[in-house]
C-alpha positions, 0 to 999 in steps of 0.5 A: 500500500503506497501512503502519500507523504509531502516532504518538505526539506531544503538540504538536498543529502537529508532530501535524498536519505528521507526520501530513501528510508520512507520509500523503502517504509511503503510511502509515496514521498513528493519531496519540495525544498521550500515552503511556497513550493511546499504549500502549492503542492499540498493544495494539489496533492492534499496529502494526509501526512506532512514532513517538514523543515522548520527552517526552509528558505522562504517561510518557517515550518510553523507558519506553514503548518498554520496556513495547511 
């Protein structure tokens, strides 16, 4: 069963290694390096678990846990 997972990491290595390790956990991972891009693809996806930096380049992870 493939559970959808929106990553939001702005580090490309740690992007890479969650990505990996919640793959091979059966989740279909959508992985975004900040949170515009992040907000723009929950809206899209309505994912049901969210995984996110609390520091990405252009919004902090709480603000964007306010706005989802």
């Amino acid at each position: 069963m493939n559970k959808p997972l929106l990553l939001i990491e702005d580090s490309p290595s740690l992007q890479l290694t969650y990505e990996a390790a919640l793959n091979k956990a059966g989740y279909h991972v959508q992985s975004c390096e900040a949170g515009t891009e992040g907000l723009a693809k929950f809206d899209e996806l309505r994912p049901q678990i969210v995984l996110l930096d609390l520091m990405s380049p252009d919004r902090r992870g709480i603000e964007f846990m306010r706005e989802i």
